[in-house]
Legacy VTK file of the C-alpha trace (Angstrom):
# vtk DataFile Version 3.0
C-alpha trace
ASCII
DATASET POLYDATA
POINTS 120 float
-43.449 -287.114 -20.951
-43.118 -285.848 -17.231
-39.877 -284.188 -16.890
-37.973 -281.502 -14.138
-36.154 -278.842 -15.483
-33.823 -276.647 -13.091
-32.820 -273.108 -13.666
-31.042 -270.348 -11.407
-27.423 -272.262 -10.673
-24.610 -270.098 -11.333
-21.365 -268.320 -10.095
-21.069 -266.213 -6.669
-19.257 -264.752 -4.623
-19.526 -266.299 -0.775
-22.048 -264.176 1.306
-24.274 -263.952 -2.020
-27.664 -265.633 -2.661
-29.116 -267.216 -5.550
-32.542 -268.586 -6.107
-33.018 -271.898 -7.739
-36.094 -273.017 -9.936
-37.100 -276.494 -10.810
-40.328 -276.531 -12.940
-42.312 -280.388 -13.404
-43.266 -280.132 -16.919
-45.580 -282.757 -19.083
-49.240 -283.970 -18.242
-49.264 -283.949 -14.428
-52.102 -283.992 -11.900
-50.416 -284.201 -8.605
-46.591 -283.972 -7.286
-46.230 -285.589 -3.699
-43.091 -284.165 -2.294
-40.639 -281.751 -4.076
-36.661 -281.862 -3.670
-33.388 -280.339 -3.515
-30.171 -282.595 -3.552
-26.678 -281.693 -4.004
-23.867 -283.696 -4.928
-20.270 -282.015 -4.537
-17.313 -283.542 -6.314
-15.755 -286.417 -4.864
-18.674 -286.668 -2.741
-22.640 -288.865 -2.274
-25.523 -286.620 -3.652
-26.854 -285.203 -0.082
-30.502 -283.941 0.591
-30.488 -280.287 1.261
-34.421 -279.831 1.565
-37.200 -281.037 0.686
-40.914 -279.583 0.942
-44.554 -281.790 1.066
-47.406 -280.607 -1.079
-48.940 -279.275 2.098
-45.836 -277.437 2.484
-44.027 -279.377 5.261
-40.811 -278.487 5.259
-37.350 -279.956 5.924
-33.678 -278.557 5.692
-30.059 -280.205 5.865
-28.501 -279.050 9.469
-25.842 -277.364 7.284
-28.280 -275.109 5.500
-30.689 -274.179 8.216
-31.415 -270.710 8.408
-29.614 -269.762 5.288
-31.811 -271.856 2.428
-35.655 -271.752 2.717
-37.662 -274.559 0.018
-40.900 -272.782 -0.981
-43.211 -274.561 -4.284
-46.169 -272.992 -6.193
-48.458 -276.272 -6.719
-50.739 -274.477 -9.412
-47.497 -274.825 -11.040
-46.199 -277.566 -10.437
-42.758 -275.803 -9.616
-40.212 -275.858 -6.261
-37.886 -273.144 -5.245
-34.628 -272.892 -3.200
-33.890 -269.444 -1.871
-30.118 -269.666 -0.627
-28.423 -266.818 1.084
-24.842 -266.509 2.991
-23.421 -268.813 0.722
-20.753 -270.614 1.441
-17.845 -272.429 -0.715
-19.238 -275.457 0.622
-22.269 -275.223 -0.668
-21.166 -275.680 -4.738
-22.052 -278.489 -6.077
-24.626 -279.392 -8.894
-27.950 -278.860 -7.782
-30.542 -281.305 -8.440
-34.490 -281.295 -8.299
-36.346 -284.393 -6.933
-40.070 -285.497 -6.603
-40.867 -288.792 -4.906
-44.360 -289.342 -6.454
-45.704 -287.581 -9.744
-49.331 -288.509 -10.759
-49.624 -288.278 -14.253
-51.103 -290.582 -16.896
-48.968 -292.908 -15.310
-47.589 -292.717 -11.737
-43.591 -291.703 -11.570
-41.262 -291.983 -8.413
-38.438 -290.710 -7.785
-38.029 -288.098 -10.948
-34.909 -286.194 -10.882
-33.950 -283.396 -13.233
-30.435 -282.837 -14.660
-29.114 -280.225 -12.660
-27.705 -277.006 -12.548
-23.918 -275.731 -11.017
-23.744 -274.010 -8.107
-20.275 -272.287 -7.485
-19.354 -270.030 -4.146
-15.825 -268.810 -4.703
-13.939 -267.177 -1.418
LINES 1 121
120 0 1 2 3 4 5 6 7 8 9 10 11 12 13 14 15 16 17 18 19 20 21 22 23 24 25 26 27 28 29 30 31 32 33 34 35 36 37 38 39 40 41 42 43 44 45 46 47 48 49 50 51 52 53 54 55 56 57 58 59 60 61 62 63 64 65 66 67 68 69 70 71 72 73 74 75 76 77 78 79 80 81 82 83 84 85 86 87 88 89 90 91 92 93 94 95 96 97 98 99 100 101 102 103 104 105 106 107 108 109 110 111 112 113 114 115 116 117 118 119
């Protein structure tokens, strides 16, 4: 069983950084393009960026310059550097790929999620 499991999320200050984690776990021989969403309360779940598996990459206008997507394909796992956090940025923090090749082919997985709280 193919699954994404998300690690890093937690409580900071605003002006802090955290680094999130989102490992693709099971028997897998390719992952297409790699994900981070956000979805705040009261709010639609948002792209914040997302990186190919050549390592094109693409940010949310909100996060530019402050988050940078980065993924290790030897293991199969996708990181989210975020600095000069800002309140607006909590939110749970979920992991997305669009296209896992594994003994069957997958789309759209998406992990469970992890908190992200800025306080001010």
């Amino acid at each position: 069983q193919v699954q994404l499991v998300e690690s890093g999320g937690g409580l900071v200050q605003a002006g802090g950084s955290l680094r999130l984690s989102c490992a693709a776990s099971g028997i897998i021989f390719r992952v297409n393009a790699m994900g981070w969403y956000r979805q705040a309360p009261g709010k639609q779940r948002e792209l914040v960026a997302r990186i190919t598996s050549g390592g094109t990459t693409n940010y949310a206008d909100s996060v530019k310059g402050r988050f940078t997507i980065a993924r290790d394909n030897a293991k199969n796992t996708v990181y989210l550097q975020m600095n000069s956090l800002k309140p607006e940025d909590t939110g749970v923090y979920y992991c997305n790929a669009d296209d896992v090749q594994s003994i069957s082919r997958i789309f759209n997985l998406w992990g469970l999620g992890t908190q992200v709280t800025v306080s001010s």
